[in-house]
C-alpha positions in Angstrom: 12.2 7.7 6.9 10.6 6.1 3.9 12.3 6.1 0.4 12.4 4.5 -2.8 13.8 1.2 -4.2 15.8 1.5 -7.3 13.3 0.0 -8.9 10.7 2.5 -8.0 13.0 5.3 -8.7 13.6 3.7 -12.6 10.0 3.2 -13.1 9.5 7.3 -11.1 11.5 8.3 -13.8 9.9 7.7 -16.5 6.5 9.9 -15.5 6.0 13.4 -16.0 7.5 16.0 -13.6 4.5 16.8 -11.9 3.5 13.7 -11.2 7.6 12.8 -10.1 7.2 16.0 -7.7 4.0 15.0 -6.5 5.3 11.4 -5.6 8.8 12.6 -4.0 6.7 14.9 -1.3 4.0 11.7 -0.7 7.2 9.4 0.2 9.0 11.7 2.5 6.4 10.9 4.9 4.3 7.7 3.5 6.0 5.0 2.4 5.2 3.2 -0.8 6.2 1.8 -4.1 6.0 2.7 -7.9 4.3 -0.4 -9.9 4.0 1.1 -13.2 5.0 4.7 -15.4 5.1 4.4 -19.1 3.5 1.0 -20.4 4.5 0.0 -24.4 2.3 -1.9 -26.5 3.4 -5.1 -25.2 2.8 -4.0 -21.7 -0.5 -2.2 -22.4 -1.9 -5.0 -24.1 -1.2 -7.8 -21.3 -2.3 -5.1 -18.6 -5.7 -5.2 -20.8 -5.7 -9.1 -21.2 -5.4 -9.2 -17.6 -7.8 -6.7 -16.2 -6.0 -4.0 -14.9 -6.6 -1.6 -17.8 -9.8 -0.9 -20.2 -8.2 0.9 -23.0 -5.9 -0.3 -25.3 -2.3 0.8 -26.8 -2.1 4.3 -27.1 -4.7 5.1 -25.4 -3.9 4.9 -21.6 -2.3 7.9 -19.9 0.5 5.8 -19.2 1.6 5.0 -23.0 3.6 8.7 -22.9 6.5 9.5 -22.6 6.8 10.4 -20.1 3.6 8.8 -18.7 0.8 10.9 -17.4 -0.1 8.2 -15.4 1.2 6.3 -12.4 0.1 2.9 -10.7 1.7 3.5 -6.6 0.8 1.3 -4.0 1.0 1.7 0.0 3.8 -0.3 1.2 4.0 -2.9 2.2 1.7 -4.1 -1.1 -1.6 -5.6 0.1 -3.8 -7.1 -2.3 -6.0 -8.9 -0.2 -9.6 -7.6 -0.4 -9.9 -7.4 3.1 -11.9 -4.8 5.2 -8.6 -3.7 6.5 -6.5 -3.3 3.8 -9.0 -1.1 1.9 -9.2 1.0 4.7 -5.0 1.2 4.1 -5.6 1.8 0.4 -8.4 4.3 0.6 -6.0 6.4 3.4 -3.5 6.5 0.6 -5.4 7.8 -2.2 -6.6 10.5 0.5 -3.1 11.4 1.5 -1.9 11.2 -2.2 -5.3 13.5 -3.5 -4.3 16.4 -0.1 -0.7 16.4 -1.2 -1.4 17.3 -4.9 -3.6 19.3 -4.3 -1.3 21.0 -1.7 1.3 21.2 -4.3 -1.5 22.5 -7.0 -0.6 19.8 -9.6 -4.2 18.5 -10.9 -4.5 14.9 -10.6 -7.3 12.1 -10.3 -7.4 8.7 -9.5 -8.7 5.4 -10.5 -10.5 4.7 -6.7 -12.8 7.7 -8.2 -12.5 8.5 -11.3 -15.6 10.9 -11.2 -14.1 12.4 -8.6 -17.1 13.0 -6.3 -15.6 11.5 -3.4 -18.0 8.6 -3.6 -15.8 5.5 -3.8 -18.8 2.8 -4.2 -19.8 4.3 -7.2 -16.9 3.1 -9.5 -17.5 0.5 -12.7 -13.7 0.0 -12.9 -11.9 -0.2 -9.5 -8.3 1.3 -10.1 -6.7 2.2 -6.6 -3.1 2.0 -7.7 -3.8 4.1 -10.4 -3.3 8.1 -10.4 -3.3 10.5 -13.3 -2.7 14.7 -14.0 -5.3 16.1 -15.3 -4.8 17.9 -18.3 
């Protein structure tokens, strides 16, 4: 049975509830890891020099505390653009998106942000990412 590292549990913890529920029922049966929760300015800033964020400190979803945002990644972690492992990443989102909305806790995701199910039309590709909706 899958479970999390203590550094995806630290990193867990520092998220809102919902989103800490949300994740707890995805890993029971799918097993992956915590990247990111709450970002400070320091960390929000570099995740914006680097390209993995648009918005500067405060105003991601994950500059809370707790964060209303959370980066979670299939594992084992993938990053190779490969026909394959988006098929692996896009599966994820799917089984994260069923299992909130199973549990009712309002959430969307950066592989759609507009969330019309139509992943090719993104300008800012953001699978890790998943935010409640508030």
């Amino acid at each position: 049975m899958p479970f999390f590292g203590d550094k995806s549990k630290e990193r867990l913890s520092q998220v809102h509830p919902d989103l800490q529920r949300l994740l707890n029922e995805v890993i029971k049966t799918y097993d992956c890891v915590i990247l990111c929760g709450y970002r400070g300015k320091e960390e929000q800033e570099a995740a914006l020099r680097d390209g993995k964020s648009r918005v500067h400190f405060p105003d991601s979803k994950h500059n809370h505390l707790p964060s209303l945002a959370v980066d979670v990644a299939p594992y084992p972690v993938d990053w190779s653009d490969t026909k394959d492992s988006m098929k692996r990443w896009y599966h994820f989102v799917g089984y994260v998106k069923a299992t909130a909305e199973r549990m009712g806790i309002p959430i969307r995701c950066g592989a759609d942000w507009d969330g019309d199910f139509d992943f090719k039309d993104q300008n800012f590709n953001d699978l890790p990412h998943f935010e409640l909706v508030l």
